[in-house]
Backbone bond lengths (Angstrom), bond angles and torsions (degrees), N, CA, C in turn:
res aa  C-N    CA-C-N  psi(-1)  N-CA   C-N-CA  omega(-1)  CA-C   N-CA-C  phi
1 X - - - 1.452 - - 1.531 108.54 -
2 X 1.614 113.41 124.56 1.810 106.02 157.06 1.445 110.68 -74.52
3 X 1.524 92.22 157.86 1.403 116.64 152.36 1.116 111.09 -102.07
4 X 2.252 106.58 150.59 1.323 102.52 -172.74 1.455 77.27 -137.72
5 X 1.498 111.35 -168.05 1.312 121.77 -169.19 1.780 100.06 -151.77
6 X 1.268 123.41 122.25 1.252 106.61 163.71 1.681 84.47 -134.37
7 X 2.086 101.06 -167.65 1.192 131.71 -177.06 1.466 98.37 -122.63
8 X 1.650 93.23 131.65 1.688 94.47 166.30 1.953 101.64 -117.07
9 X 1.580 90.13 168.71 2.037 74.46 163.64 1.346 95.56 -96.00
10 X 1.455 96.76 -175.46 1.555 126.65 -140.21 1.780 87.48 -84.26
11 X 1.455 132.32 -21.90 0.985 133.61 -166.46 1.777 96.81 -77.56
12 X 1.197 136.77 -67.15 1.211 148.73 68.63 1.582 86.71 76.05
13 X 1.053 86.37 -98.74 2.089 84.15 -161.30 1.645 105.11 -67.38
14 X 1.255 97.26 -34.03 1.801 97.19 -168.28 1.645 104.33 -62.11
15 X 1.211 119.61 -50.81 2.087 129.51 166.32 1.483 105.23 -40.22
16 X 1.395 108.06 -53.59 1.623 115.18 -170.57 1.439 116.04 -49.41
17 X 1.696 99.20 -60.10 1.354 130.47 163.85 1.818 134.22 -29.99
18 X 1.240 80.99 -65.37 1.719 97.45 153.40 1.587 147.74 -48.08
19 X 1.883 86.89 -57.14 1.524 104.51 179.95 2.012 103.51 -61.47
20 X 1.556 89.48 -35.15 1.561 103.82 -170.56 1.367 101.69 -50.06
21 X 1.359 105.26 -74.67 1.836 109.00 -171.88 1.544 108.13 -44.54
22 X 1.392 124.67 -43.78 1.139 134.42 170.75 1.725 128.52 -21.65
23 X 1.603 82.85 -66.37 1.352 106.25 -178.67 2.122 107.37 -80.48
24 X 0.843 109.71 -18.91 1.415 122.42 -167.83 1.577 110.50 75.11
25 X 1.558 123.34 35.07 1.324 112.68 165.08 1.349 119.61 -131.88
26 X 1.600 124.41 169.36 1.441 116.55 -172.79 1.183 101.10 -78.93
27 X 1.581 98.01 169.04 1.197 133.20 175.75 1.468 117.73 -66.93
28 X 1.112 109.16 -22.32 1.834 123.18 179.19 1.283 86.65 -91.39
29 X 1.454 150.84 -87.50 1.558 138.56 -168.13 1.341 92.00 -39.18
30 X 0.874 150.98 -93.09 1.805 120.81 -146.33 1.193 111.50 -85.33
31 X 1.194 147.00 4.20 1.644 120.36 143.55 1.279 100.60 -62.09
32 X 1.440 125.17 -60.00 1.786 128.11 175.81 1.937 99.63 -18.32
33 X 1.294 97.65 -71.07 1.313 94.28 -172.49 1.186 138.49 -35.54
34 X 1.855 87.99 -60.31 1.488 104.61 -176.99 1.712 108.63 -51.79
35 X 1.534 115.94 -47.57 1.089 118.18 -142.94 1.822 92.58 -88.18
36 X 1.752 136.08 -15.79 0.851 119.58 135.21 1.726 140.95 -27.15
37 X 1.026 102.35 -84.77 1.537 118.86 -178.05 1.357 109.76 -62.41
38 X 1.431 145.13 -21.08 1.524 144.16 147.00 1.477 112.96 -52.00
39 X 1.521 105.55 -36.19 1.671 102.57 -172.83 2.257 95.68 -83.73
40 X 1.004 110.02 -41.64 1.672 118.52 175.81 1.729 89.88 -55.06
41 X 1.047 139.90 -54.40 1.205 121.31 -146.03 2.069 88.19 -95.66
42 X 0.950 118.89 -14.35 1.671 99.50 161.08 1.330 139.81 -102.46
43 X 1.591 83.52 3.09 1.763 100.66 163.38 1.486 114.68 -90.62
44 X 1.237 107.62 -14.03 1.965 119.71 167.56 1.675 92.08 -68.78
45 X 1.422 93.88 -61.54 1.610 80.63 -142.97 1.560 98.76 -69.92
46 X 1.625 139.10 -18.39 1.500 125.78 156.34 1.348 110.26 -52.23
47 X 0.983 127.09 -58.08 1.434 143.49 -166.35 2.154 87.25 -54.10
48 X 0.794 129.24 -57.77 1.762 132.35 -176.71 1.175 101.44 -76.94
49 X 1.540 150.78 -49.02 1.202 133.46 146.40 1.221 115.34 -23.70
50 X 1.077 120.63 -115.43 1.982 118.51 163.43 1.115 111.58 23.21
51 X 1.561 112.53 -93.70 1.493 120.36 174.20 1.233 120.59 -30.37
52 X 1.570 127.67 -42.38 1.442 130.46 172.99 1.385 113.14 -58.10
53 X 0.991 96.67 -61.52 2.225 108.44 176.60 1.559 92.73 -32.32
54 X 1.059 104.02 -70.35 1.449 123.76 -160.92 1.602 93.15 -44.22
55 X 1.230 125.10 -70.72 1.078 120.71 -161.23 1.863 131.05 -66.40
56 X 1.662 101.43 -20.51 1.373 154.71 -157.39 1.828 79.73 -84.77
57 X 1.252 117.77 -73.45 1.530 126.02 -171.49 1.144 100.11 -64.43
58 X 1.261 139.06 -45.02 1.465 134.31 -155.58 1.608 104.37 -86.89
59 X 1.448 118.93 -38.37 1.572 116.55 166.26 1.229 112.46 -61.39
60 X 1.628 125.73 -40.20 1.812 106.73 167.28 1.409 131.67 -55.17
61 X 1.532 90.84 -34.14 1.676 98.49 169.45 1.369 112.41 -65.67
62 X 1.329 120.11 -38.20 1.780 94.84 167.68 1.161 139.44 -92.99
63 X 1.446 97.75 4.17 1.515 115.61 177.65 1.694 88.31 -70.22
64 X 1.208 126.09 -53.03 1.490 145.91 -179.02 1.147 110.60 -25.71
65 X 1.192 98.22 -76.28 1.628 122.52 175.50 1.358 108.68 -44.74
66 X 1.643 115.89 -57.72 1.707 113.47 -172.56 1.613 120.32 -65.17
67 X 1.379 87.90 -7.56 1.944 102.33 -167.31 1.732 88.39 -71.09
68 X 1.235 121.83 -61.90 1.387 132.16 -127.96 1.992 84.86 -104.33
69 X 1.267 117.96 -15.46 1.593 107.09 170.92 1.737 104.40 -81.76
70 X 1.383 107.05 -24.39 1.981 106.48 -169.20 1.670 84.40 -84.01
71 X 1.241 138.76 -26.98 1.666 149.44 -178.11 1.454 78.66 -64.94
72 X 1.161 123.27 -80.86 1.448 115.36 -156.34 1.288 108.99 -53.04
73 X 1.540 127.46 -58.88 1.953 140.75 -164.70 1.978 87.41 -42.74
74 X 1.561 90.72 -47.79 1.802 76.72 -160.81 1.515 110.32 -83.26
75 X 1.044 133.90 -5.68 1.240 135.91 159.39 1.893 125.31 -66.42
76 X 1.203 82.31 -39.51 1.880 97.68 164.54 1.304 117.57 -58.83
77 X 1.450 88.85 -55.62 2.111 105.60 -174.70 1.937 101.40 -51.41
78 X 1.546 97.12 -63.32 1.740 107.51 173.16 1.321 101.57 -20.91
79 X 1.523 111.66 -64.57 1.553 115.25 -150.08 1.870 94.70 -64.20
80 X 1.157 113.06 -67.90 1.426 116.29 -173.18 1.983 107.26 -42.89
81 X 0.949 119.33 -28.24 1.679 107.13 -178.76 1.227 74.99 -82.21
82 X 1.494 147.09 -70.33 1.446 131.82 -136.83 1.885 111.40 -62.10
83 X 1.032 94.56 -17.93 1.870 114.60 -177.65 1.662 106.28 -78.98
84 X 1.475 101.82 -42.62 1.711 128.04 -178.12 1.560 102.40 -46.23
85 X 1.317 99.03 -48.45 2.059 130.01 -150.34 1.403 72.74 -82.68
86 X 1.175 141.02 -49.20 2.014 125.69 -147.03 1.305 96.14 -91.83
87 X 1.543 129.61 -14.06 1.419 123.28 -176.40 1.669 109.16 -84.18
């Protein structure tokens, strides 16, 4: 495990301080904590961003794809009346 060192204000440490004795735990377990589960909850929400892109790009691509197969159906159909018309 590192050690780190920051500054809180006095408002800040004195709440921290309190809740701590309160609860009967240190002050290092719940910054630990806090600063766990803040970093988990923005690796979700990158991690769900991502996934969106991901998913965001991949629905244009089949929107893509479906554009240019109904391009094709009606280009076929064209051809068959135009074949229809020569008979």
């Amino acid at each position: 495990m590192k050690r780190i060192t920051i500054d809180l204000s006095e408002e800040i440490y004195r709440e921290l301080k309190i809740r701590c004795a309160t609860a009967g735990v240190t002050m290092a377990d719940v910054v630990r904590e806090l600063l766990e589960r803040t970093l988990k909850i923005k690796n979700v929400d990158r991690d769900f961003t991502e996934s969106m892109k991901k998913i965001e790009s991949e629905s244009k691509e089949i929107k893509d794809v479906m554009k240019e197969k109904e391009a094709s159906r009606k280009r076929f159909f064209e051809g068959l009346k135009k074949s229809d018309k020569k008979l």
